[in-house]
ZASEDO-100129 format. One record per atom (N, C-alpha, C): x, y, z; chain; residue in three letters; residue number from 1; atom name. Coordinates in Angstrom, 2 decimals, padded with zeros to 5 digits. Each point is the difference from the previous one (the first is absolute). Layout:
BEGIN
<atom><c1>X</c1><c2>Y</c2><c3>Z</c3><ch>A</ch><aa>ALA</aa><i>NUM</i><at>CA</at></atom>
...
***
This chain:
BEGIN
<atom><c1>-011.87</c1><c2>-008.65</c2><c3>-010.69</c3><ch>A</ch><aa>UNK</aa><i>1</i><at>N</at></atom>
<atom><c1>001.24</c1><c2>-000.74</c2><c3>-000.08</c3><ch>A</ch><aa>UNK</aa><i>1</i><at>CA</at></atom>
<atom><c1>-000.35</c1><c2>-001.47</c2><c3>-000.23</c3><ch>A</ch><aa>UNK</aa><i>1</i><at>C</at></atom>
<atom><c1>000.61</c1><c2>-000.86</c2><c3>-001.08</c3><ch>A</ch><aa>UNK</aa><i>2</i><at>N</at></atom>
<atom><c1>-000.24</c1><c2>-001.12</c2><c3>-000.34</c3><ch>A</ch><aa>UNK</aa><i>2</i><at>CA</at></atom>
<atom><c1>000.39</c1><c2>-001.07</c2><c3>001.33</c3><ch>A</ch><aa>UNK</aa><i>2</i><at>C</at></atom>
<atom><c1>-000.33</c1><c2>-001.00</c2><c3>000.44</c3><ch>A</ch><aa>UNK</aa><i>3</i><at>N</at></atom>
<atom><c1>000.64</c1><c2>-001.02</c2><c3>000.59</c3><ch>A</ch><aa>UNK</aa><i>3</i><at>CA</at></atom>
<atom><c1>001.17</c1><c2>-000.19</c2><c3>000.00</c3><ch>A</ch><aa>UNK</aa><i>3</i><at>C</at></atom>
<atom><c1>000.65</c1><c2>-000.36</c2><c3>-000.88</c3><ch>A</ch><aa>UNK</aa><i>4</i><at>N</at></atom>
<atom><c1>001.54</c1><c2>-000.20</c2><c3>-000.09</c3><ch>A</ch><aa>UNK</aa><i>4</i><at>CA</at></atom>
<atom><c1>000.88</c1><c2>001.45</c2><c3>000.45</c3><ch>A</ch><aa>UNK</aa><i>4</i><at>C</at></atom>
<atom><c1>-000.60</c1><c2>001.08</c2><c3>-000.02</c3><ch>A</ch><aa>UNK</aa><i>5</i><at>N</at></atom>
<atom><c1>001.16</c1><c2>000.98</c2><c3>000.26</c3><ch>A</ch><aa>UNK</aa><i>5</i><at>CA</at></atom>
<atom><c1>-000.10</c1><c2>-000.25</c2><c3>002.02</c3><ch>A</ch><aa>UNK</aa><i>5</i><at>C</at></atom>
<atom><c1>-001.84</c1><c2>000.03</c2><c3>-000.03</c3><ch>A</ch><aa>UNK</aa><i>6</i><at>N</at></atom>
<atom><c1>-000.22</c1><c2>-000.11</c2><c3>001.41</c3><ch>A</ch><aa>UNK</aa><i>6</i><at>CA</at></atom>
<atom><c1>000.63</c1><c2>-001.31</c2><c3>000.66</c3><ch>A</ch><aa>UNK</aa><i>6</i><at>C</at></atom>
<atom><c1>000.55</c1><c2>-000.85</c2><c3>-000.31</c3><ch>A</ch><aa>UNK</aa><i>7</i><at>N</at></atom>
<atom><c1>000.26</c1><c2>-001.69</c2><c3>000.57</c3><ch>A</ch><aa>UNK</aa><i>7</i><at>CA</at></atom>
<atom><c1>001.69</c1><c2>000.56</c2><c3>000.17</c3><ch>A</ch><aa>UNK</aa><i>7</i><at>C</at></atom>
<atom><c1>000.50</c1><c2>000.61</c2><c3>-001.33</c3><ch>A</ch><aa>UNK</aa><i>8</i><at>N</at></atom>
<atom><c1>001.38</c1><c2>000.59</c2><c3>000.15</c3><ch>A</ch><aa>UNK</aa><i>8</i><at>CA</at></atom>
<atom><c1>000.42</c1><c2>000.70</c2><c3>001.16</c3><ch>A</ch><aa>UNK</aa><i>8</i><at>C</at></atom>
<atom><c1>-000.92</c1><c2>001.38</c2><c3>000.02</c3><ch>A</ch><aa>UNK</aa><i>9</i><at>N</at></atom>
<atom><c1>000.18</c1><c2>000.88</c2><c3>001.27</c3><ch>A</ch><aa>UNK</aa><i>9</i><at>CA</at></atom>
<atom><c1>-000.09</c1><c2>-000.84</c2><c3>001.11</c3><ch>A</ch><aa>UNK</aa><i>9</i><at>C</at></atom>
<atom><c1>-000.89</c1><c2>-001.26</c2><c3>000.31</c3><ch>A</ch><aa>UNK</aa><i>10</i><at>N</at></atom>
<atom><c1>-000.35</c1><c2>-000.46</c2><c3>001.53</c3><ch>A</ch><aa>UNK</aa><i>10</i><at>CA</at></atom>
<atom><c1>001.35</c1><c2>-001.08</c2><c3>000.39</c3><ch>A</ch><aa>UNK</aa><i>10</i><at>C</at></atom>
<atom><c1>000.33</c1><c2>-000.25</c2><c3>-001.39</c3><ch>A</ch><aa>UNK</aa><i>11</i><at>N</at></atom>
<atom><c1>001.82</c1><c2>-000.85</c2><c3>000.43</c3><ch>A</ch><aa>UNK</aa><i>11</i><at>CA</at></atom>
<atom><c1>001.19</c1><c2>001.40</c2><c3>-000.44</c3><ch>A</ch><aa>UNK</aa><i>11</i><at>C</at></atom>
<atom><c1>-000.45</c1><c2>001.03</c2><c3>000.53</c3><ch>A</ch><aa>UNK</aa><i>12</i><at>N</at></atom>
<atom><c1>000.99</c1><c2>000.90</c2><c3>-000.24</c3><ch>A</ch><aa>UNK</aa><i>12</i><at>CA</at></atom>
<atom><c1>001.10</c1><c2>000.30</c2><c3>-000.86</c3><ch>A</ch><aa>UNK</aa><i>12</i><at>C</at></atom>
<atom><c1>-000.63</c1><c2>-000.26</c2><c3>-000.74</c3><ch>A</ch><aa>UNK</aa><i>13</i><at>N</at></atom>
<atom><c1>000.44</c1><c2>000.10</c2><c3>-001.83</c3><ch>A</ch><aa>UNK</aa><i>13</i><at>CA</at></atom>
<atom><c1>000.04</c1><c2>001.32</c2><c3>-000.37</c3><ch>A</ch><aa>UNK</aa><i>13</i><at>C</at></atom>
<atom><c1>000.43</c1><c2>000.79</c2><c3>-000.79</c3><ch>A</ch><aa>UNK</aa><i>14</i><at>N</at></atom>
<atom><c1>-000.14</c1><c2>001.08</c2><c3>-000.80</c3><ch>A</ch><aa>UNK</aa><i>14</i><at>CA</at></atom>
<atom><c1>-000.47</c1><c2>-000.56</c2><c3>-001.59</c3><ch>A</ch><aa>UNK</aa><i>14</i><at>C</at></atom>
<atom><c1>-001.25</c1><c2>000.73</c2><c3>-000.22</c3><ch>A</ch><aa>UNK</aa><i>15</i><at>N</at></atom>
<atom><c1>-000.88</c1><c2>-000.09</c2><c3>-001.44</c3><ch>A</ch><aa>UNK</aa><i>15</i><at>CA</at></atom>
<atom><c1>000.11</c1><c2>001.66</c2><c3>-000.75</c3><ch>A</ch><aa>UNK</aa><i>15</i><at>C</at></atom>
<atom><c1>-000.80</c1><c2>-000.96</c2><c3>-001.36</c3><ch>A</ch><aa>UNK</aa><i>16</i><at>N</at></atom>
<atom><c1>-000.49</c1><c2>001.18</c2><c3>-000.56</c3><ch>A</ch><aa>UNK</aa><i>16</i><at>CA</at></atom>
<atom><c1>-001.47</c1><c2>-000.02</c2><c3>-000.48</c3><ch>A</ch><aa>UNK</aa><i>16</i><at>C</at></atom>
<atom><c1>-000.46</c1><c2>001.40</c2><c3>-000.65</c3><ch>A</ch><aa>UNK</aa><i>17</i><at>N</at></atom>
<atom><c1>-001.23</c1><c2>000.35</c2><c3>-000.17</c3><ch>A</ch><aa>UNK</aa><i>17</i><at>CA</at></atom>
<atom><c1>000.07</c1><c2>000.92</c2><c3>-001.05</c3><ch>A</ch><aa>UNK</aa><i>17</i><at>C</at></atom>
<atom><c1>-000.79</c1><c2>-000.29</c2><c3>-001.36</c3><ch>A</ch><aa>UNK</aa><i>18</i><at>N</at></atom>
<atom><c1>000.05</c1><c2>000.65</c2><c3>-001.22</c3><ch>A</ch><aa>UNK</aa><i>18</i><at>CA</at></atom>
<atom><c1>-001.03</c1><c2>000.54</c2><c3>000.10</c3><ch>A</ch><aa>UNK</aa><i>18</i><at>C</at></atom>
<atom><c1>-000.61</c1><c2>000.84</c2><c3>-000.53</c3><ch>A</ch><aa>UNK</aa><i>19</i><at>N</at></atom>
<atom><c1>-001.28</c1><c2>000.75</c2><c3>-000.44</c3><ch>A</ch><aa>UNK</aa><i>19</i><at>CA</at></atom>
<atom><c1>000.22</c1><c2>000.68</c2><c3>-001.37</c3><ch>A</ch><aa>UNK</aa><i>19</i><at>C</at></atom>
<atom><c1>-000.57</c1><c2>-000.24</c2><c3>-001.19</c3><ch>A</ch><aa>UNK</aa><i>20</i><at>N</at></atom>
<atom><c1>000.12</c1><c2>000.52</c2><c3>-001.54</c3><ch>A</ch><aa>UNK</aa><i>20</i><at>CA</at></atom>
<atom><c1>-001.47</c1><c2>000.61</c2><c3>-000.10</c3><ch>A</ch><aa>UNK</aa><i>20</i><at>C</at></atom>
<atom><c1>000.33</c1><c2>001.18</c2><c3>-000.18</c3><ch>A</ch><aa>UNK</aa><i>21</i><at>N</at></atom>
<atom><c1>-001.28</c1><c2>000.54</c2><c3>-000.65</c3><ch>A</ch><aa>UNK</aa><i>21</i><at>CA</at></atom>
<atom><c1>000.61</c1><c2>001.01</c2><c3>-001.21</c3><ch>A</ch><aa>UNK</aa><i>21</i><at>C</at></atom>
<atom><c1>-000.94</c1><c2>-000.51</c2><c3>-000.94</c3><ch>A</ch><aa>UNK</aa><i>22</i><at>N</at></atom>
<atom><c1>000.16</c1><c2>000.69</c2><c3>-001.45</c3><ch>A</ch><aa>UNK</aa><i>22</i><at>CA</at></atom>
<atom><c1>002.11</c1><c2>-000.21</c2><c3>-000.09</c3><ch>A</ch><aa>UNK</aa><i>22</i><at>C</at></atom>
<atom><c1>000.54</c1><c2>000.67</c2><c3>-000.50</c3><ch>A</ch><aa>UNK</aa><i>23</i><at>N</at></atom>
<atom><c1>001.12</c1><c2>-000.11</c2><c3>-000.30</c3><ch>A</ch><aa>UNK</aa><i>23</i><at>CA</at></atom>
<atom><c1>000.61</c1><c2>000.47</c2><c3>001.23</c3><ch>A</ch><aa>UNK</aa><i>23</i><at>C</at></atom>
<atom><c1>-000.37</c1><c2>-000.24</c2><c3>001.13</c3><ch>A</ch><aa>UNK</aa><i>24</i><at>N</at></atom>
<atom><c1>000.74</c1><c2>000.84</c2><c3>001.31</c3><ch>A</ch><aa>UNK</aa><i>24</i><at>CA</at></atom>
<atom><c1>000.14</c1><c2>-001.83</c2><c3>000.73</c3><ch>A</ch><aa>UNK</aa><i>24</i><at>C</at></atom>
<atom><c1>001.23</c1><c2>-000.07</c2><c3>000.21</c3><ch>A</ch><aa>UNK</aa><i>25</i><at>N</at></atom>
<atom><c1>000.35</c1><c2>-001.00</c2><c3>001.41</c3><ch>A</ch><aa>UNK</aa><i>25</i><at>CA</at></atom>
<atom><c1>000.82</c1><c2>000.35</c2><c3>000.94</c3><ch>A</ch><aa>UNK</aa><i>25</i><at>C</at></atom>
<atom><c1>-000.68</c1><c2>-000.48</c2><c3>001.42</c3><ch>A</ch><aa>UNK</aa><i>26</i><at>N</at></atom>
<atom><c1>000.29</c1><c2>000.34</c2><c3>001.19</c3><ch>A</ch><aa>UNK</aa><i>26</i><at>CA</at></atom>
<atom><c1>000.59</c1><c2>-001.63</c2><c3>000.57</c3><ch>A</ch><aa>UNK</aa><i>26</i><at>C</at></atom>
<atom><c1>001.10</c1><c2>000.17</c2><c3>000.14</c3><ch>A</ch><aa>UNK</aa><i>27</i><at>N</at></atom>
<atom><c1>000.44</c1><c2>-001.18</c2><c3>000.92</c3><ch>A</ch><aa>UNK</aa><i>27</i><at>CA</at></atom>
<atom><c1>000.24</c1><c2>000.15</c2><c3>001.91</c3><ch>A</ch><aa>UNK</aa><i>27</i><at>C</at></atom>
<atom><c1>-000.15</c1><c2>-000.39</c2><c3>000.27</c3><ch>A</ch><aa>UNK</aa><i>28</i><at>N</at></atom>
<atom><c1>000.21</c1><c2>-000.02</c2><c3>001.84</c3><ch>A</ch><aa>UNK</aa><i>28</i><at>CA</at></atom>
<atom><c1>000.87</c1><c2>-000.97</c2><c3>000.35</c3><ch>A</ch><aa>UNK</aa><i>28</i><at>C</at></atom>
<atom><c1>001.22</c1><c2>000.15</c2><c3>001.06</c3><ch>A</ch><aa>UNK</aa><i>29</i><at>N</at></atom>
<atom><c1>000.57</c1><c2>-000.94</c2><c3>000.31</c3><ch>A</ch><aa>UNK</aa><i>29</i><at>CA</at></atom>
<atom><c1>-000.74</c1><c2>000.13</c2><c3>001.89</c3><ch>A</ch><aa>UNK</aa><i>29</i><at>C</at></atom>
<atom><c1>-000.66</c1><c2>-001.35</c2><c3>000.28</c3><ch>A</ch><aa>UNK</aa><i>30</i><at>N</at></atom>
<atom><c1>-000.25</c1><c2>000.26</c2><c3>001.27</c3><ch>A</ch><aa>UNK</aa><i>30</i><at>CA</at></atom>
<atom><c1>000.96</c1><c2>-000.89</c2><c3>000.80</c3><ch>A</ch><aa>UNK</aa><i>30</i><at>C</at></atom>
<atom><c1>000.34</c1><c2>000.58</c2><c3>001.13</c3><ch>A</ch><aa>UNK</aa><i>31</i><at>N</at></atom>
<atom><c1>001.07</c1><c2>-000.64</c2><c3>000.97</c3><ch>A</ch><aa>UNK</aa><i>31</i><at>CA</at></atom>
<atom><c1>-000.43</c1><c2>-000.31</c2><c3>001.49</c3><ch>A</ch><aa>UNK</aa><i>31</i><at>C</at></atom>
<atom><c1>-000.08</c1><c2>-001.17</c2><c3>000.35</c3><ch>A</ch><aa>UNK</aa><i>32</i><at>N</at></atom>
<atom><c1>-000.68</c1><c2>000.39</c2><c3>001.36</c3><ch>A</ch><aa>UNK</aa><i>32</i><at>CA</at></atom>
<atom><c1>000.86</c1><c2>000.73</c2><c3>001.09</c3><ch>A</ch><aa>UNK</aa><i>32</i><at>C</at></atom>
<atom><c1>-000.48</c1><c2>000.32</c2><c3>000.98</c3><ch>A</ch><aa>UNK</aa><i>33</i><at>N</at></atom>
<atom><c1>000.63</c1><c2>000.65</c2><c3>001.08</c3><ch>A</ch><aa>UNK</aa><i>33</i><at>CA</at></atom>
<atom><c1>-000.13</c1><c2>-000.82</c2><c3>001.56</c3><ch>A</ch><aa>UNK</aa><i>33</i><at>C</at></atom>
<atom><c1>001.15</c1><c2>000.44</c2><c3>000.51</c3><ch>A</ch><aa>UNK</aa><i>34</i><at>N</at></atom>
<atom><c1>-000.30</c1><c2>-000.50</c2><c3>001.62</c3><ch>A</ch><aa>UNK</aa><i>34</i><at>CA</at></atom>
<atom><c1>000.10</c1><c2>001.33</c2><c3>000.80</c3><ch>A</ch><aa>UNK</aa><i>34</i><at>C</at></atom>
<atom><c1>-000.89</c1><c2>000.38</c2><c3>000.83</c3><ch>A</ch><aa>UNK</aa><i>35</i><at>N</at></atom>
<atom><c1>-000.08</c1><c2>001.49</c2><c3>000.66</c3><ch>A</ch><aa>UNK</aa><i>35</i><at>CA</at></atom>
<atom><c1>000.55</c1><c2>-001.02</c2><c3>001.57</c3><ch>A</ch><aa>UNK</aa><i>35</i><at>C</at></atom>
<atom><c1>001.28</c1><c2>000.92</c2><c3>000.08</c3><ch>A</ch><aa>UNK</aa><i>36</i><at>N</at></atom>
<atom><c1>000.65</c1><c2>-000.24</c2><c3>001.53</c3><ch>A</ch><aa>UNK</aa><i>36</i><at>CA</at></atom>
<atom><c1>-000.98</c1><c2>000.75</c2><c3>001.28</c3><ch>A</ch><aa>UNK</aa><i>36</i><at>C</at></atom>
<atom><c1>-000.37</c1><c2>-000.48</c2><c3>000.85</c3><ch>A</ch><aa>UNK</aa><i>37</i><at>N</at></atom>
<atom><c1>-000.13</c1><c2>000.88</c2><c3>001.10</c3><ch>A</ch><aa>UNK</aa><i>37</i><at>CA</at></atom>
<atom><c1>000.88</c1><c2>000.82</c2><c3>000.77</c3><ch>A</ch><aa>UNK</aa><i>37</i><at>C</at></atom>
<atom><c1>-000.91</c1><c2>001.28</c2><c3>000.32</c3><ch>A</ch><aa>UNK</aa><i>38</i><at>N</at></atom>
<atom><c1>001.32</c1><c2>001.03</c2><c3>000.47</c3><ch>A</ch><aa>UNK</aa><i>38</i><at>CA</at></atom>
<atom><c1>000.05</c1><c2>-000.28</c2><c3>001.04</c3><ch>A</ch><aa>UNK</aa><i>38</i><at>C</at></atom>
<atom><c1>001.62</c1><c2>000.58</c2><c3>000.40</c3><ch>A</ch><aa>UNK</aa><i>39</i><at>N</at></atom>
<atom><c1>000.53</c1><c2>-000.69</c2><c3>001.25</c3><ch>A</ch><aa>UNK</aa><i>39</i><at>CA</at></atom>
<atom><c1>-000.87</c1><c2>000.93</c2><c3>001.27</c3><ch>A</ch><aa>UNK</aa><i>39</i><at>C</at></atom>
<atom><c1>000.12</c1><c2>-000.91</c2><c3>001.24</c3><ch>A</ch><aa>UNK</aa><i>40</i><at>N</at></atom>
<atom><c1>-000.75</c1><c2>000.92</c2><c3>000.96</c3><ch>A</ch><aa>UNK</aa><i>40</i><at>CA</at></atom>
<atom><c1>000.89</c1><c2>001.06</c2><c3>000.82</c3><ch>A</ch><aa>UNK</aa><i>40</i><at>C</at></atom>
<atom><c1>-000.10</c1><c2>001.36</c2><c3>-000.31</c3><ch>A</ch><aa>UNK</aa><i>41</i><at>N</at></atom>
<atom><c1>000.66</c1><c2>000.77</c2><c3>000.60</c3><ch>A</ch><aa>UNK</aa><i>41</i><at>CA</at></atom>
<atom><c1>000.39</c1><c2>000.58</c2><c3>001.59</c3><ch>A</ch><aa>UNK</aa><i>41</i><at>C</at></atom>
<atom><c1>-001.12</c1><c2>-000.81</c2><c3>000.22</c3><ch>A</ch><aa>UNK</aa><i>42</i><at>N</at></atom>
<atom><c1>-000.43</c1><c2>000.52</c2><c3>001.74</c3><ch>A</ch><aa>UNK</aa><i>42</i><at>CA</at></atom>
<atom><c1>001.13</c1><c2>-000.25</c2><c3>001.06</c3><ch>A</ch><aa>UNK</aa><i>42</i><at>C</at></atom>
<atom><c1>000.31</c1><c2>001.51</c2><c3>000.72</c3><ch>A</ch><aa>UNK</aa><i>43</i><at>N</at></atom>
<atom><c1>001.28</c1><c2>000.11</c2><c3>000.55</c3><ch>A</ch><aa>UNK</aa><i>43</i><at>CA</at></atom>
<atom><c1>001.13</c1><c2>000.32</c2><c3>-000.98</c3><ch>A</ch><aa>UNK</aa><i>43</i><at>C</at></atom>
<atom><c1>-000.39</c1><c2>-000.23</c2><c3>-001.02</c3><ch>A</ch><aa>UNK</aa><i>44</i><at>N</at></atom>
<atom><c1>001.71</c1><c2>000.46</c2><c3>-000.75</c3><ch>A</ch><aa>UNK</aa><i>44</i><at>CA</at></atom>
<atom><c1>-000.28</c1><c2>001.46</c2><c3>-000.36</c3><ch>A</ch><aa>UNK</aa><i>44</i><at>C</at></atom>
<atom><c1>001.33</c1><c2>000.63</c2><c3>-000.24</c3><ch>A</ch><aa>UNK</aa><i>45</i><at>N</at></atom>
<atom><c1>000.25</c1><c2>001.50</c2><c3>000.12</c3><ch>A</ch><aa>UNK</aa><i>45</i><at>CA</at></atom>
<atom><c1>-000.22</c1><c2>000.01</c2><c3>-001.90</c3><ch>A</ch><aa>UNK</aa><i>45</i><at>C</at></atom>
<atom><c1>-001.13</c1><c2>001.75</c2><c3>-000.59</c3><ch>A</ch><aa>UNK</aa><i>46</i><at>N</at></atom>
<atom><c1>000.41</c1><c2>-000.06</c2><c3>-001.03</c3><ch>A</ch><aa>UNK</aa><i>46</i><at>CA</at></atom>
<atom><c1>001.19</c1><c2>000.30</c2><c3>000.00</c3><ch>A</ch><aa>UNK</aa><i>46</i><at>C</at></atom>
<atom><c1>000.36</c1><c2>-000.13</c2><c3>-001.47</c3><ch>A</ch><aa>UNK</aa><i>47</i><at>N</at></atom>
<atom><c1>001.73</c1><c2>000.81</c2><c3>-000.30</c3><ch>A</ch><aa>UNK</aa><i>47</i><at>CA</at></atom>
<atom><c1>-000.87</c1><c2>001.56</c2><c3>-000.23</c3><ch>A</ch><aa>UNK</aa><i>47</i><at>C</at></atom>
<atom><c1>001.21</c1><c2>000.61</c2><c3>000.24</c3><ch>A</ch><aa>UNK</aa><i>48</i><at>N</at></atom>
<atom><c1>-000.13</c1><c2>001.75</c2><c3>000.08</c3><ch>A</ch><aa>UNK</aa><i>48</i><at>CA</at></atom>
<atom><c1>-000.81</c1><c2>000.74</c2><c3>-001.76</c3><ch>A</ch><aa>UNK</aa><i>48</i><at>C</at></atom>
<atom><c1>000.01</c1><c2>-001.07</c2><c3>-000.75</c3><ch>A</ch><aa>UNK</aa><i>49</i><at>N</at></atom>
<atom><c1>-000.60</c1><c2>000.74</c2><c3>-001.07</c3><ch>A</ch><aa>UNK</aa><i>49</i><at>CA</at></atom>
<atom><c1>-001.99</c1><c2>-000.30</c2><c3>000.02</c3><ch>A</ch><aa>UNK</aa><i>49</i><at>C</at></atom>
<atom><c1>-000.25</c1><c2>-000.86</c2><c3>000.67</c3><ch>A</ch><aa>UNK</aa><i>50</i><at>N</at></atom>
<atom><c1>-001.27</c1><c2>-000.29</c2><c3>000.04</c3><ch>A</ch><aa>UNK</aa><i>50</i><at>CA</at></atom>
<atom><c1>-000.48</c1><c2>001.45</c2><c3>000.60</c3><ch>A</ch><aa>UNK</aa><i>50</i><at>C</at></atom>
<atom><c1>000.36</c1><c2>000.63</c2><c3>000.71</c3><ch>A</ch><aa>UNK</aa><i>51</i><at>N</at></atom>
<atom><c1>-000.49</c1><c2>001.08</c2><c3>000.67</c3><ch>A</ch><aa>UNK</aa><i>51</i><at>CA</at></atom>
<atom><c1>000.11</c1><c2>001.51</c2><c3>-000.99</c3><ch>A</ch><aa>UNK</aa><i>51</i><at>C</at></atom>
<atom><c1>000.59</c1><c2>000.34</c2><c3>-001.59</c3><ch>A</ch><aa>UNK</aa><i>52</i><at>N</at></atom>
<atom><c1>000.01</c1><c2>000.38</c2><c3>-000.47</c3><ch>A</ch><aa>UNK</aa><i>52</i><at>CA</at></atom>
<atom><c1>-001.00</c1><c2>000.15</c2><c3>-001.39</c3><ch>A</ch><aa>UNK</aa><i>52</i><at>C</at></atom>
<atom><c1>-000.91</c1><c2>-001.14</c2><c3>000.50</c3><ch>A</ch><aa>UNK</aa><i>53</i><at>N</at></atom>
<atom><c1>-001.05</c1><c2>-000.29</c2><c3>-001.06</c3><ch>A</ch><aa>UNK</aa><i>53</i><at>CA</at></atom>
<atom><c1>-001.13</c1><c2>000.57</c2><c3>000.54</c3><ch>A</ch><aa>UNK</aa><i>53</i><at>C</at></atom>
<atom><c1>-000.28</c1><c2>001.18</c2><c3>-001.24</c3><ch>A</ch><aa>UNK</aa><i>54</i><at>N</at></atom>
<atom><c1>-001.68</c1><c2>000.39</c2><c3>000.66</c3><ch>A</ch><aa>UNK</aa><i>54</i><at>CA</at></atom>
<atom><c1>-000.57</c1><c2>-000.05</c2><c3>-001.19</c3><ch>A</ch><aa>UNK</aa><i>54</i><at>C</at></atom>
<atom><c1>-001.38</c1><c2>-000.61</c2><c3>000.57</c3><ch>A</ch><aa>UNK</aa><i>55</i><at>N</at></atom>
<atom><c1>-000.79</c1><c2>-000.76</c2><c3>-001.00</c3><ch>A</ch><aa>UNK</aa><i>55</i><at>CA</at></atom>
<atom><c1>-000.77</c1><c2>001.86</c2><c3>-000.74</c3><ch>A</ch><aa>UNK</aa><i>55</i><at>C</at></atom>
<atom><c1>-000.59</c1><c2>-000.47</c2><c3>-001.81</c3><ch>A</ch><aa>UNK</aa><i>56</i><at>N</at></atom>
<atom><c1>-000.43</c1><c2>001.31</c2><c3>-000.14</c3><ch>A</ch><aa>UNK</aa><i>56</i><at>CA</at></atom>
<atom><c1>-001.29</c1><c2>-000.06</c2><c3>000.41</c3><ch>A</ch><aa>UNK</aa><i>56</i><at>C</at></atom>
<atom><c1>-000.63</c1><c2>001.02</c2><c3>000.18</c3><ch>A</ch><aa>UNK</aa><i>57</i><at>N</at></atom>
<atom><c1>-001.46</c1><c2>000.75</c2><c3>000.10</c3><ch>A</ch><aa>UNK</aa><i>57</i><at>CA</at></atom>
<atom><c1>-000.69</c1><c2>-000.86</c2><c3>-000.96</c3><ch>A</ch><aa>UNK</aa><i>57</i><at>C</at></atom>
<atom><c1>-001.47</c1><c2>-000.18</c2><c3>000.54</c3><ch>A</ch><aa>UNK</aa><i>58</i><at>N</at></atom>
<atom><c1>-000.92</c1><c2>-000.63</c2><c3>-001.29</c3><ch>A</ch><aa>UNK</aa><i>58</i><at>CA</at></atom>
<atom><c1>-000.97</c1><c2>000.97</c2><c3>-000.07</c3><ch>A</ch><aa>UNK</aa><i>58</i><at>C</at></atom>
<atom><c1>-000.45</c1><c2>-000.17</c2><c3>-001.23</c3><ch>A</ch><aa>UNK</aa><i>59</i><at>N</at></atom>
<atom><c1>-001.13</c1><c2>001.15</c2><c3>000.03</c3><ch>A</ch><aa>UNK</aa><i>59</i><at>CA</at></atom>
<atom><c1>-001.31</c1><c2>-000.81</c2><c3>-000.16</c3><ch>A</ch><aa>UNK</aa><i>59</i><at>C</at></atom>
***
């Protein structure tokens, strides 16, 4: 990633990113993100559908 897309993302900008090879172009729109923290559940009741989830088998 060039500087300028990286300086964009760190002031939370949305960029882009080309890549051309032979007659093929790929554009990217990158967007930054903010990841919320999950709330703390402790003591609270699930709701009645959490208890209907069963995880599958791994092999």
């Amino acid at each position: 990633m060039a500087r300028q897309q990286h300086g964009t993302l760190l002031r939370s900008e949305p960029c882009t990113v080309t890549v051309t090879q032979d007659s093929v172009r790929i554009t990217w729109t990158i967007r930054p993100v903010v990841f919320l923290p999950l709330a703390h559940r402790q003591g609270v009741e699930l709701p009645a559908c959490a208890y209907d989830f069963k995880p599958h088998a791994t092999d």
